[in-house]
Every structure is written in C-alpha cells, then in structure tokens.
PABA-767638 format. One record per residue (C-alpha): residue in three letters; chain; x, y, z. Coordinates in Angstrom, 2 decimals, padded with zeros to 5 digits. Layout:
REM PABA-767638
<r aa="ALA" ch="A" x="X" y="Y" z="Z"/>
...
END
This chain:
REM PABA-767638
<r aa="UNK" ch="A" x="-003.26" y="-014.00" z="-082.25"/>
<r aa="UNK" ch="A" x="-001.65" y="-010.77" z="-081.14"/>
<r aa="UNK" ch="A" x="-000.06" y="-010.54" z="-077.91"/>
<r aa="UNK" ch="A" x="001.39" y="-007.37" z="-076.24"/>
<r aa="UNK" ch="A" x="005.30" y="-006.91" z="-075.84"/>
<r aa="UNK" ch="A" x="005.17" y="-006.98" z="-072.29"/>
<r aa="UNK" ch="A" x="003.72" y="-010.69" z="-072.05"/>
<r aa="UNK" ch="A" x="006.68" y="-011.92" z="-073.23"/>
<r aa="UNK" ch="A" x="009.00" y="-010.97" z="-070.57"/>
<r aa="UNK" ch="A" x="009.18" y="-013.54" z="-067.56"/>
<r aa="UNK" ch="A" x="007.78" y="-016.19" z="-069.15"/>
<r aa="UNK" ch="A" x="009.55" y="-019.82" z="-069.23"/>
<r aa="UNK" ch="A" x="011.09" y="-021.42" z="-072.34"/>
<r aa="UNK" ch="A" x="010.71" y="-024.72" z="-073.26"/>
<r aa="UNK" ch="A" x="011.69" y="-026.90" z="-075.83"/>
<r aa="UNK" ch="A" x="008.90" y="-029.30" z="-077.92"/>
<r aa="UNK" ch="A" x="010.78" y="-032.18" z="-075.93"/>
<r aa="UNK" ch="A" x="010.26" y="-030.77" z="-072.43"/>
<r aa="UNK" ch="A" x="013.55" y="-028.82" z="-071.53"/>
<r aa="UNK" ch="A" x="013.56" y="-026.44" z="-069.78"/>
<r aa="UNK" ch="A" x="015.46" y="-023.48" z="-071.56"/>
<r aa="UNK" ch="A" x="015.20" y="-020.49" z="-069.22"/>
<r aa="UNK" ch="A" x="013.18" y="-017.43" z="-068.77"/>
<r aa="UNK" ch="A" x="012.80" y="-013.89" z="-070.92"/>
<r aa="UNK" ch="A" x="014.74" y="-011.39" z="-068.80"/>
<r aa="UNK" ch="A" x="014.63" y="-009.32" z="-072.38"/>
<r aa="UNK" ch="A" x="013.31" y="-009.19" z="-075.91"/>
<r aa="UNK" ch="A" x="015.57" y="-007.95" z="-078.85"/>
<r aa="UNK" ch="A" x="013.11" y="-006.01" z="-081.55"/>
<r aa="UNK" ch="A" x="013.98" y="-005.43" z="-085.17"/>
<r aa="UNK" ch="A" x="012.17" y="-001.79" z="-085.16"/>
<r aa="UNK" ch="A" x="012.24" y="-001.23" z="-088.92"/>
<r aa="UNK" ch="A" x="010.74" y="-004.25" z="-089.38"/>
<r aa="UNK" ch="A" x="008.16" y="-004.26" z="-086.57"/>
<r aa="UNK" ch="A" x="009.31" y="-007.74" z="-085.36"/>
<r aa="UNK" ch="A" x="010.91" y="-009.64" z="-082.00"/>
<r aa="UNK" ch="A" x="014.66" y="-010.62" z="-083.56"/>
<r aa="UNK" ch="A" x="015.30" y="-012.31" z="-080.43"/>
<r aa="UNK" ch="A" x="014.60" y="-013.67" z="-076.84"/>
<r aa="UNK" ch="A" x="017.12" y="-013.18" z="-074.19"/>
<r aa="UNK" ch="A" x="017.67" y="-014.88" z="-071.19"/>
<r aa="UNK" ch="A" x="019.47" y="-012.35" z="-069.25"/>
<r aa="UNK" ch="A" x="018.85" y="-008.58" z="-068.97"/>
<r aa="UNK" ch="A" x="020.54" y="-005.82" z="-070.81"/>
<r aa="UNK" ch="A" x="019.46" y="-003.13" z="-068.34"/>
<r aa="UNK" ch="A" x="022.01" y="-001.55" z="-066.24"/>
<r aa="UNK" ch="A" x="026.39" y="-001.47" z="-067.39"/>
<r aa="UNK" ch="A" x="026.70" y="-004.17" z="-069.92"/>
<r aa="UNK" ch="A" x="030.31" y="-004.20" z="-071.42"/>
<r aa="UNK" ch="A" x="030.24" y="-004.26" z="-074.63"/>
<r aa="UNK" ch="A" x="032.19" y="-007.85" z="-074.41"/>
<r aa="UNK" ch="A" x="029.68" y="-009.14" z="-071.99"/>
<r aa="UNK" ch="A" x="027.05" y="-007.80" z="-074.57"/>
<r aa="UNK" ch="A" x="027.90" y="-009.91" z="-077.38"/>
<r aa="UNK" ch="A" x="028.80" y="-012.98" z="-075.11"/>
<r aa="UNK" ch="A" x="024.86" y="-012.61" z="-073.79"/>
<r aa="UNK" ch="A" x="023.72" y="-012.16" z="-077.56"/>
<r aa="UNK" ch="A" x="025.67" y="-015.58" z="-078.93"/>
<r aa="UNK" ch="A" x="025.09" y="-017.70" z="-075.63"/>
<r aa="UNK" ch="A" x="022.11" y="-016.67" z="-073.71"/>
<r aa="UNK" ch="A" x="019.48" y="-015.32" z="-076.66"/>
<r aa="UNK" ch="A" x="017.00" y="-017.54" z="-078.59"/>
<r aa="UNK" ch="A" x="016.32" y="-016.51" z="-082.17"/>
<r aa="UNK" ch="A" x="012.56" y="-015.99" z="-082.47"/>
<r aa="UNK" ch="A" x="012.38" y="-017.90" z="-086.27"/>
<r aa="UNK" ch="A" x="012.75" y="-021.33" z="-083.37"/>
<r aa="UNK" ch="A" x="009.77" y="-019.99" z="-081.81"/>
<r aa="UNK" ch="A" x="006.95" y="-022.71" z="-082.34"/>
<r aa="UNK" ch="A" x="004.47" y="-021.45" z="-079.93"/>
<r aa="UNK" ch="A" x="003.77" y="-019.13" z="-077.31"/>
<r aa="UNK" ch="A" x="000.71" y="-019.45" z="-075.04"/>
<r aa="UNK" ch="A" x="001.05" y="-020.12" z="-070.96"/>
<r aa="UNK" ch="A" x="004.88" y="-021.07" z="-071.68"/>
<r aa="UNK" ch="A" x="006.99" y="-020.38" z="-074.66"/>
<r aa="UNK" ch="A" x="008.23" y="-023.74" z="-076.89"/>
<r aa="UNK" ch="A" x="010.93" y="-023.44" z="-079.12"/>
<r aa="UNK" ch="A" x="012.87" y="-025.73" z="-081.94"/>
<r aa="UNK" ch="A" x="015.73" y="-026.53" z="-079.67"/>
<r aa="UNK" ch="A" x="017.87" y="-024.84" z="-076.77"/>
<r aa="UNK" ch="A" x="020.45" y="-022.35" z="-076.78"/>
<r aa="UNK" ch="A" x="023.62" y="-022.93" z="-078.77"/>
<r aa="UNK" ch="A" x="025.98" y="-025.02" z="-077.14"/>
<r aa="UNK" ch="A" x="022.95" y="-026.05" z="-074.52"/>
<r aa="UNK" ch="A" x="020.99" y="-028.12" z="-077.17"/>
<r aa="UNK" ch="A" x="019.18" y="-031.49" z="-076.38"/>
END
C-alpha cells in the first residue's frame, strides 16, 4: 500500500510489545534511492549545530529497515538505541 510522505509525520511509534517510542517530528529520505532512510523524533528545521545534528541522528532517529508496520500508529522492531525494551 502506498502512503504519501506527509502521513508519516506526527504519527506515534510503537514497539510490537506496546512501548511507546515517540512521535515523527521528521523523516530522513535516501533521494537516489527513492526510499525513507530514517524516522526522527525531533525536528531538523530551524539552527541545528552540526554536533546537535549527529547527536539527534544516533539517539533520537529510528532506522526504517525496524519498521514492521505502519497503519493508524507506526510499530517498529524495538526502541531507540540506548532506549530499548
């Protein structure tokens, strides 16, 4: 099922046991490829040090490969690294 880009952002995480994980503030495309790389849970609008950056990229972003399902909510594999169940 295709689903539009836009869908994505503001919806809730979850993982398959029932955690909560957070909420897309922003999606991270692969544009050669055509394909979401990654879900983040904060923003990268507005002045984003380039520290800051790759802090939100390692702690707060969900690879899409632990993507299981996406409907009303989102459920992933497991949490974010260092949050897992």
């Amino acid at each position: 099922m295709a689903r539009r880009l836009s869908e994505l952002y503001g919806m809730d995480i979850y993982t398959g046991s029932g955690k909560y994980v957070g909420r897309v503030e922003d999606v991270i495309l692969n544009l050669e490829r055509g394909e979401v790389m990654r879900l983040s849970l904060r923003s990268f609008k507005g002045d984003v040090a380039a520290d800051d950056g790759k802090r939100i990229l390692q702690d707060e972003t969900l690879g899409y490969n632990e993507v299981v399902s996406v409907g009303d909510i989102i459920l992933c594999q497991k949490g974010l690294r260092g949050r897992e169940e």
